[in-house]
C-alpha positions as CSV (number, residue, x, y, z in Angstrom):
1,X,-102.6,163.2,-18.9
2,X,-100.5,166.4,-19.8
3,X,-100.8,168.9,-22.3
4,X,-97.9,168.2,-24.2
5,X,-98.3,163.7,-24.3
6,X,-100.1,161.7,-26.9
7,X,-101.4,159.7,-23.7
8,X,-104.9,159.3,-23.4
9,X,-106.4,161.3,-20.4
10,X,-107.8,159.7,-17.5
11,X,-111.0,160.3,-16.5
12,X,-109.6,159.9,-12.9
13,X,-106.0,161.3,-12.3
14,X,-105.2,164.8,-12.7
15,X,-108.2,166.4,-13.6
16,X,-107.5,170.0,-13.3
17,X,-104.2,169.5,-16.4
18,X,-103.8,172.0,-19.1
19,X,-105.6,171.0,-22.0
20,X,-104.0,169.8,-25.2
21,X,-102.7,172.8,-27.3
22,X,-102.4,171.7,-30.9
23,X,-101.2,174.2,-33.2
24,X,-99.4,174.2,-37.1
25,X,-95.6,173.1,-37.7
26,X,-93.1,175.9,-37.0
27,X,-89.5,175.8,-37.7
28,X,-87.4,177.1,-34.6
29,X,-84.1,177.8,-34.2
30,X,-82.7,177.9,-30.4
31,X,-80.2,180.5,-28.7
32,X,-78.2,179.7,-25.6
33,X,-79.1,181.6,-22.2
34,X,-77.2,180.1,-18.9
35,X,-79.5,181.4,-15.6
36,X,-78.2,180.9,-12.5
37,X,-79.1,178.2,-10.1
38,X,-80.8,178.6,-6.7
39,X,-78.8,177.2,-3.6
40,X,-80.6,175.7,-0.8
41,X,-79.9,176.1,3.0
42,X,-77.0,173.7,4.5
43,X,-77.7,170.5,5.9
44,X,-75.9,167.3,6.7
45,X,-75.7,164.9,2.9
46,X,-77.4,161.3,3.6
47,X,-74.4,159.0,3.6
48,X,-75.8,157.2,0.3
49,X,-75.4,160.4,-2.2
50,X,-71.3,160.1,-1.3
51,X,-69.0,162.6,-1.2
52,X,-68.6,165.5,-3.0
53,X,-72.2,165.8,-3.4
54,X,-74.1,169.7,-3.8
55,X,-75.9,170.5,0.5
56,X,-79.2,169.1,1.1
57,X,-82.6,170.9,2.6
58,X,-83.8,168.3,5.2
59,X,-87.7,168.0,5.1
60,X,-90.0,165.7,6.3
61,X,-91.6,163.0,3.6
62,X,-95.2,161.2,3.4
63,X,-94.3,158.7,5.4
64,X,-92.7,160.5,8.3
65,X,-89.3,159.7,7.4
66,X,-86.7,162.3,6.2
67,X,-86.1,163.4,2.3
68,X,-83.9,165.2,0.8
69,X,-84.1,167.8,-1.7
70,X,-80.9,168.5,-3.2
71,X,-80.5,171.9,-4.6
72,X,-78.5,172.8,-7.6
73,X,-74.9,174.2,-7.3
74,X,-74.4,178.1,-8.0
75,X,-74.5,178.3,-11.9
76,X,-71.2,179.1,-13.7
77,X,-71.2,179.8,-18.0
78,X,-71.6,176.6,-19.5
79,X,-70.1,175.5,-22.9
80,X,-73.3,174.2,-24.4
81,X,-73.6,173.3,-28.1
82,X,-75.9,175.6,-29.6
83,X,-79.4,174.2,-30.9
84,X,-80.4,174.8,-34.7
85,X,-83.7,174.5,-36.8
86,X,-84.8,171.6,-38.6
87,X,-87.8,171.8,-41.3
88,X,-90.2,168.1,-40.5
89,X,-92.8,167.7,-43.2
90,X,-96.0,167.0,-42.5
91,X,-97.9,163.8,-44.1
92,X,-100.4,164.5,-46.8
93,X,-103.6,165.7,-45.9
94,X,-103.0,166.9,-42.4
95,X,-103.7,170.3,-40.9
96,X,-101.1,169.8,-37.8
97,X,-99.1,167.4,-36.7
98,X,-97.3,166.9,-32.9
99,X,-94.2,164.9,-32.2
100,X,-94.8,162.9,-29.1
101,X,-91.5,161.5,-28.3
102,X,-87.9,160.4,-30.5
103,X,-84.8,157.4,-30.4
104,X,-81.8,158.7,-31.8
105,X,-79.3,155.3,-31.6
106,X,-77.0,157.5,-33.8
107,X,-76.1,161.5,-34.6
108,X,-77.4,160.1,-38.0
109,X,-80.3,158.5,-37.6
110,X,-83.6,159.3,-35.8
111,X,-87.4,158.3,-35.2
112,X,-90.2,160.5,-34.3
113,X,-93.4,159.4,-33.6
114,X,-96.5,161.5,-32.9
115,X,-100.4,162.3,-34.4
116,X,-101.2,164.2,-37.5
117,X,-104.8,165.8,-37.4
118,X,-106.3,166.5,-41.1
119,X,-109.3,168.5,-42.0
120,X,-111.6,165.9,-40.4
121,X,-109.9,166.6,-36.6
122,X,-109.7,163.1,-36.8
123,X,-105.6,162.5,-35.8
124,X,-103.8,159.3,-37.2
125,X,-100.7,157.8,-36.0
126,X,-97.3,159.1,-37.8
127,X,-93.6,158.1,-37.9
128,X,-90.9,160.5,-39.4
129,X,-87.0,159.5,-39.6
130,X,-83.9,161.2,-39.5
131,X,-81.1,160.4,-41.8
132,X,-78.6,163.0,-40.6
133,X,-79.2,166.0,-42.7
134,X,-83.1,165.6,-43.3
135,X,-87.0,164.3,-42.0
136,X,-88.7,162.1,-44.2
137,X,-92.6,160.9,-43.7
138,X,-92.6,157.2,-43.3
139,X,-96.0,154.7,-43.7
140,X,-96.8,154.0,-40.4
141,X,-100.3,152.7,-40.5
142,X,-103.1,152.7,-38.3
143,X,-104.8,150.0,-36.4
144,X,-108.2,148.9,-38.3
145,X,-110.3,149.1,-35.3
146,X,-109.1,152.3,-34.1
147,X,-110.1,155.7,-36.5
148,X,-108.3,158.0,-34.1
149,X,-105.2,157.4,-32.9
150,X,-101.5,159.0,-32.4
151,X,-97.5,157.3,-31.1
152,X,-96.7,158.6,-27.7
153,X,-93.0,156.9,-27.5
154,X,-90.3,155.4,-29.2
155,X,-87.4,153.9,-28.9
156,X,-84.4,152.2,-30.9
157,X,-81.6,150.2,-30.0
158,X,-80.3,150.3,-33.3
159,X,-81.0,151.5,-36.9
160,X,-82.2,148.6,-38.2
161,X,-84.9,147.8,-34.8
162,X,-87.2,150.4,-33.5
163,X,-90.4,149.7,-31.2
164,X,-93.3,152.6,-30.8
165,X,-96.6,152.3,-28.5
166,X,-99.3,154.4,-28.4
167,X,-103.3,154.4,-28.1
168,X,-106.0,155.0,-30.2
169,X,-110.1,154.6,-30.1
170,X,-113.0,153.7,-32.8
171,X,-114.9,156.8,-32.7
172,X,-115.7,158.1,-29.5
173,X,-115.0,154.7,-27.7
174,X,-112.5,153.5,-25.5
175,X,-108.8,154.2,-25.3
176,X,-107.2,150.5,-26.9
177,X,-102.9,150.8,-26.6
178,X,-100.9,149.4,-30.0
179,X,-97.7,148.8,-31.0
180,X,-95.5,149.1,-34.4
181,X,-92.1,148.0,-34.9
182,X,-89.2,149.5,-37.2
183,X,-87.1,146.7,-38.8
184,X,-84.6,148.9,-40.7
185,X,-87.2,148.7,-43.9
186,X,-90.8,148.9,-42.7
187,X,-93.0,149.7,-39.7
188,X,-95.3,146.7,-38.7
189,X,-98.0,145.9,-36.7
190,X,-97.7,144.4,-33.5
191,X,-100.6,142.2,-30.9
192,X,-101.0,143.6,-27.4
193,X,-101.9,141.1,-24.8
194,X,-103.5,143.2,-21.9
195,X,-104.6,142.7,-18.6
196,X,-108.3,140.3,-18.0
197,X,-111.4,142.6,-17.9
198,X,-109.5,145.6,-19.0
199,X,-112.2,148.6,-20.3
200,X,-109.6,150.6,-21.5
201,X,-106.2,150.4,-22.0
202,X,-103.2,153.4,-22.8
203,X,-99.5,152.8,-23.0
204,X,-97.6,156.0,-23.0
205,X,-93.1,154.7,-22.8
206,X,-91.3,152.5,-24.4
207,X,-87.7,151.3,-24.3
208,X,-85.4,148.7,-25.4
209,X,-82.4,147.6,-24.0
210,X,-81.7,145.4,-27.4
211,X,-84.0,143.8,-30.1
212,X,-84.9,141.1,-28.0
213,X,-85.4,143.2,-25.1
214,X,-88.1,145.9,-24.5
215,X,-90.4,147.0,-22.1
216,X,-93.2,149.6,-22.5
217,X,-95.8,151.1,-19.8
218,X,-99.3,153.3,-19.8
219,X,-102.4,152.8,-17.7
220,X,-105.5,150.6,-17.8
221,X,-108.5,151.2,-16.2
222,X,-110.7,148.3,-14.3
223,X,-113.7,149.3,-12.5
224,X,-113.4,152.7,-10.9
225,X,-109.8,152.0,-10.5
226,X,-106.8,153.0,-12.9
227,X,-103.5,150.6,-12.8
228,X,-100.1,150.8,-14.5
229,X,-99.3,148.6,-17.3
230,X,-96.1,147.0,-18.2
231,X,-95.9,145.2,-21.2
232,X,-92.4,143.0,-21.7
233,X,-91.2,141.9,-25.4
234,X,-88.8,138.6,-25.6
235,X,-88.0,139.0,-29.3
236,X,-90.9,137.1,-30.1
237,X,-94.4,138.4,-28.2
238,X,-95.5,140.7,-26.0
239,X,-96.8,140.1,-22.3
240,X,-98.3,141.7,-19.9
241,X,-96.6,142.0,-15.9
242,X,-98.3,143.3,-12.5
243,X,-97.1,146.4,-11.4
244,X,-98.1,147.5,-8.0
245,X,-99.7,150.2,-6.7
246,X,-98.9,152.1,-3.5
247,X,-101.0,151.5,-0.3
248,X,-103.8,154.4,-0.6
249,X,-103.3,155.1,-4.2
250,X,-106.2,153.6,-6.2
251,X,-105.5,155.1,-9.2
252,X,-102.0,154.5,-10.3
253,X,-100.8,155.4,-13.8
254,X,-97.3,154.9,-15.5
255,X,-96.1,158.0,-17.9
256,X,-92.4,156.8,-19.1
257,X,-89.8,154.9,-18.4
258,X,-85.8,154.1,-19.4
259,X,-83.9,150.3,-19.6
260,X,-79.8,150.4,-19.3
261,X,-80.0,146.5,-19.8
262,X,-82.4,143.5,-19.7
263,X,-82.7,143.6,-15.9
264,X,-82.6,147.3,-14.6
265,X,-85.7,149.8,-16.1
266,X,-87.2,152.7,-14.1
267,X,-90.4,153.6,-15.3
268,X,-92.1,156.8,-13.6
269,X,-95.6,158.2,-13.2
270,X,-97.9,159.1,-10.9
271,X,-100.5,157.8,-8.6
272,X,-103.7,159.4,-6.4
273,X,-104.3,159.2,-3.2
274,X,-107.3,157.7,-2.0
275,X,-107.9,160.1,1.2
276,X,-106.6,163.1,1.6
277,X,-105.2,164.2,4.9
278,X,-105.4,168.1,6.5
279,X,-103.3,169.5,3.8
280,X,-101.6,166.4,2.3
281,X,-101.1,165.7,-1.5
282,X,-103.6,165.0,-3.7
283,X,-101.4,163.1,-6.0
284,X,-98.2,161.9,-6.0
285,X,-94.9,161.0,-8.1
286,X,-94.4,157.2,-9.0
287,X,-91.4,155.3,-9.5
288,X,-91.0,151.5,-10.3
289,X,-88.0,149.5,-10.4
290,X,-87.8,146.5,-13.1
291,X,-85.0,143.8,-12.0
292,X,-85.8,141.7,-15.0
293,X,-88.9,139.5,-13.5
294,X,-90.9,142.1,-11.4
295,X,-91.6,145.8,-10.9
296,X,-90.6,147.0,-7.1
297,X,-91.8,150.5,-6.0
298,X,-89.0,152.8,-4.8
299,X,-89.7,155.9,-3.0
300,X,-89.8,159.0,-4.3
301,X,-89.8,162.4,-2.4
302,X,-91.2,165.2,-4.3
303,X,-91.9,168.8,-2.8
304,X,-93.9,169.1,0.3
305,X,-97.1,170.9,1.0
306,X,-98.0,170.9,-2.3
307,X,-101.4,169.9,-4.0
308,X,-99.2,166.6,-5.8
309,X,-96.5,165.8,-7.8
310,X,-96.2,164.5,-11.3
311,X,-93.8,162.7,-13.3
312,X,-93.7,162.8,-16.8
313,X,-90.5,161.5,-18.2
314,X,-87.2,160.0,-17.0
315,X,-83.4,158.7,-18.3
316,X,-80.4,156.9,-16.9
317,X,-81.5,153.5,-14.9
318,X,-78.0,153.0,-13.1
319,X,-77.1,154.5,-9.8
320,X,-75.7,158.5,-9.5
321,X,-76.6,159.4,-12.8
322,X,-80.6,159.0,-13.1
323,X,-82.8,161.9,-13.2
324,X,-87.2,162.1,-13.6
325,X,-88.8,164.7,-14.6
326,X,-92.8,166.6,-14.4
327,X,-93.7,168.8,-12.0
328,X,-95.5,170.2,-8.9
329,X,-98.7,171.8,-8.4
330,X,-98.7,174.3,-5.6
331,X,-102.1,175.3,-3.6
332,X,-103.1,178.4,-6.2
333,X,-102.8,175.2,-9.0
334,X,-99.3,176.6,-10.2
335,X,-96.8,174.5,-11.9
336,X,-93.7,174.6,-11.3
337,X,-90.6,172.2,-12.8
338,X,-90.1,169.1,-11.2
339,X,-86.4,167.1,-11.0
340,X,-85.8,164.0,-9.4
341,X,-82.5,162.3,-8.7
342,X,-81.9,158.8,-7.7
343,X,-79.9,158.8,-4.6
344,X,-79.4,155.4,-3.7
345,X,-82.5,153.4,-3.6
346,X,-85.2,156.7,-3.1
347,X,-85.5,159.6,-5.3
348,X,-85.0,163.4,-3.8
349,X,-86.3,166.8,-5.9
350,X,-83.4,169.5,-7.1
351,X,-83.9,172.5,-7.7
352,X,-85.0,173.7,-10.9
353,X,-83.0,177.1,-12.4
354,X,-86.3,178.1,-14.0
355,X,-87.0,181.5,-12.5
356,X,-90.4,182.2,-14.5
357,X,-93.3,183.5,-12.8
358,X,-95.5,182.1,-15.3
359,X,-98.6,180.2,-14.2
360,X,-98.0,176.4,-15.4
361,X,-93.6,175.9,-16.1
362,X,-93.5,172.1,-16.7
363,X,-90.7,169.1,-17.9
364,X,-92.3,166.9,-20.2
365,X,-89.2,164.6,-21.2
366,X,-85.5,164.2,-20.3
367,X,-82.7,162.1,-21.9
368,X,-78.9,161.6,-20.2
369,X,-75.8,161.3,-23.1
370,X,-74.1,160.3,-20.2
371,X,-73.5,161.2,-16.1
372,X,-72.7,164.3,-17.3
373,X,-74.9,165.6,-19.8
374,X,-79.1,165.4,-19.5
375,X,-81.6,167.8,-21.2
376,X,-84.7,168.1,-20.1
377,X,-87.2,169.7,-22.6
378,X,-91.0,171.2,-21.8
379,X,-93.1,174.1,-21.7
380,X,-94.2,177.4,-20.2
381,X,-97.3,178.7,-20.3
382,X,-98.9,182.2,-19.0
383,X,-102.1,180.9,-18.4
384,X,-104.0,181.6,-21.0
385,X,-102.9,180.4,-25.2
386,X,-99.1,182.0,-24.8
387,X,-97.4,178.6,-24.7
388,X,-93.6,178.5,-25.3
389,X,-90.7,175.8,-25.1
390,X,-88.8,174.9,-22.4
391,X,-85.0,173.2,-22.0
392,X,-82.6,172.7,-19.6
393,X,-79.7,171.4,-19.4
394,X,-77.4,169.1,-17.0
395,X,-73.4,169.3,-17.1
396,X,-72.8,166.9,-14.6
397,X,-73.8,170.0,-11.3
398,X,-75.6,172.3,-12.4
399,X,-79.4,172.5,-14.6
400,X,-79.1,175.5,-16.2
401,X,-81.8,177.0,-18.9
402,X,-81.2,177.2,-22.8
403,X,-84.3,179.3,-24.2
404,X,-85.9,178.0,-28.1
405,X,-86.7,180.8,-30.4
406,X,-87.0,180.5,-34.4
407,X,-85.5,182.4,-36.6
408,X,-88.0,185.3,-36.9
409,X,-87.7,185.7,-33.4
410,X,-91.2,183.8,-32.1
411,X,-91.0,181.4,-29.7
412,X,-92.6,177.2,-30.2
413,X,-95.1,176.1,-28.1
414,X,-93.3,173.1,-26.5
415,X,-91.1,170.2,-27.0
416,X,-92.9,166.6,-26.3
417,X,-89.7,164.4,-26.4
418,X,-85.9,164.4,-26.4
419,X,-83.4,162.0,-26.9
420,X,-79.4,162.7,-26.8
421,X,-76.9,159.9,-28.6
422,X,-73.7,161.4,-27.1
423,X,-72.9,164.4,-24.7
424,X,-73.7,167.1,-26.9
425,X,-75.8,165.4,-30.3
426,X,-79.5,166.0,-29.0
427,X,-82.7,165.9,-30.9
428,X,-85.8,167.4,-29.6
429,X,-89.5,167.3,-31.1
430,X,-92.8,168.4,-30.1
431,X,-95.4,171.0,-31.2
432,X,-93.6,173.2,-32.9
433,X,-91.4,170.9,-35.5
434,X,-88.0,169.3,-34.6
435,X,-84.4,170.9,-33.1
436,X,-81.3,169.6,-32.6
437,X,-78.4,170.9,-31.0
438,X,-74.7,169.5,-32.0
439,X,-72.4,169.0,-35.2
């Protein structure tokens, strides 16, 4: 998958991603920087994006039509809420821990999710809540049948109902997904129906539009081929749905996705293509509509003559004010940050205020406040082991960069997940311990 997601790899998709950096807890505390956008060349705006939009950079798409990619606007100084330090213990036992992903309902109340790895390097699921001023280790559990396993997404309508998925294996056998469930007091075990003849099986998002209400997706593999999974909750079970996979794309795998209500969820991902052409991708960005009974594939753009395009996280399913996140590999295998905005009923690349010249720059997660106000949160990495955090920031027309650094003046290693419960209350958690940024 990607280095900084409690995903199981595939053995198929991807195959030349950073490996998994696992490092101890650090306690960071972040400064603001503002770095200028980069303005595209003028073009005509597709009638759909409406007026006032920023000027587009026509290029051609996959599938010979047009795309768009919308550039950012000329950055102006931002007044961003600065992002402070917060000290998450680790469970007893364990040598390092990594935050995979966190649901903040509240400004008062959190849940991370994530692995802790003891002595044995054997990792076991964990869960740590917020309660406003502090993290506290919760009992989580691990499945019987799986001695190695670790949360990759949460999410929480509401203090009192929180769901979490993840994967796990027995030894060094397959990848098996599993699911707990927060009801204000304890964390439960939950059954995962999966597709027929399934040999392994990963889920990787999760979100709830109520307690009644919640969708999570991942991967399975069946043959030689790799599919998306959705799994739907009615209150009561869980059940598996199709999702389909583009024409040409064999191996299809879902990474994330976000739910505004019961019938309208974008989930994105990625999905391989089964011949390459001349210099075509290798790999491309996925995005799936949910209307409430069936997934729909909607097109997304990503960069052009690139080796693929990735997509890792994403936040906001209602029109104007949805954005995905991951990034592109170029031809020398360099990274570069990825953004996606829906426009209508297609998805178009913006352009990323990350200036870096470092070898992999990636978006791992992103969460919207509101139409005005998404952080996206990440890493850069040199190439070798010098791995530090990434975030930017959305104020409605312009991504701008805030850089992390703790207080003795290091830099983490990167930030898994993010989740903001109002404009400018965020909470953001990976390897490296937790941040927050707000009152």
């Amino acid at each position: 998958m990607n280095q900084s997601s409690w995903s199981a790899p595939s053995d198929n998709l991807a195959q030349n991603r950073l490996p998994r950096l696992i490092t101890g807890l650090l306690f960071v505390a972040i400064t603001l920087v503002v770095i200028p956008g980069i303005s595209g060349a003028t073009a005509a705006i597709p009638p759909e994006y409406g007026a006032g939009a920023e000027t587009g950079v026509l290029q051609s798409s996959i599938n010979g039509g047009e795309s768009w990619n919308v550039p950012s606007k000329e950055a102006s100084p931002l007044d961003l809420a600065s992002w402070t330090a917060q000290s998450a213990p680790a469970p007893a036992g364990s040598t390092s821990i990594v935050f995979g992903g966190t649901s903040c309902p509240t400004s008062t109340f959190c849940e991370a999710v994530g692995g802790a790895t003891g002595a044995s390097k054997v990792t076991s699921a964990m869960a740590e809540q917020w309660n406003g001023a502090s993290w506290t280790v919760q009992s989580i559990g691990t499945p019987a049948d799986l001695n190695d396993s670790s949360l990759s997404s949460v999410s929480c309508p509401s203090v009192n109902f929180c769901i979490a998925a993840g994967s796990g294996r027995k030894d060094l056998g397959p990848f098996r997904a599993f699911i707990r469930t927060w009801n204000g007091t304890t964390w439960s075990s939950q059954s995962v129906v999966v597709p027929r003849g399934t040999e392994r099986d990963t889920l990787n998002g999760v979100s709830c539009a109520s307690a009644t209400s919640c969708l999570a997706v991942g991967q399975y593999t069946k043959g030689t081929d790799d599919y998306g999974l959705s799994e739907k909750w009615n209150g009561t079970r869980w059940t598996p749905h199709p999702v389909p996979s583009p024409a040409g794309y064999p191996g299809t795998e879902l990474n994330s996705l976000s739910c505004a209500s019961i019938t309208s969820c974008v989930a994105v991902g990625t999905a391989n293509v089964t011949a390459v052409v001349g210099n075509g991708p290798e790999y491309e960005g996925l995005v799936e509509q949910w209307n409430g009974a069936t997934w729909a594939i909607r097109t997304s753009r990503g960069v052009r003559g690139v080796i693929g395009n990735y997509l890792n996280g994403v936040s906001g399913a209602y029109n104007g004010s949805c954005f995905a996140v991951g990034y592109s590999e170029a031809r020398s295998g360099r990274y570069t940050v990825l953004i996606e905005r829906r426009i209508g009923s297609s998805w178009v690349p913006l352009k990323s205020p990350t200036t870096s010249a470092s070898r992999y720059i990636e978006l791992l997660s992103v969460s919207c406040g509101s139409i005005t106000s998404c952080t996206g949160v990440g890493y850069i990495n040199n190439g070798s082991s010098a791995t530090t955090a990434l975030i930017e920031q959305w104020n409605g027309e312009i991504w701008s960069v805030t850089q992390a650094t703790n207080p003795s003046g290091d830099v983490p290693d990167e930030l898994d997940g993010v989740s903001c419960s109002s404009n400018n209350v965020c909470v953001a958690v990976g390897n490296g311990g937790s941040e927050s940024t707000g009152p």
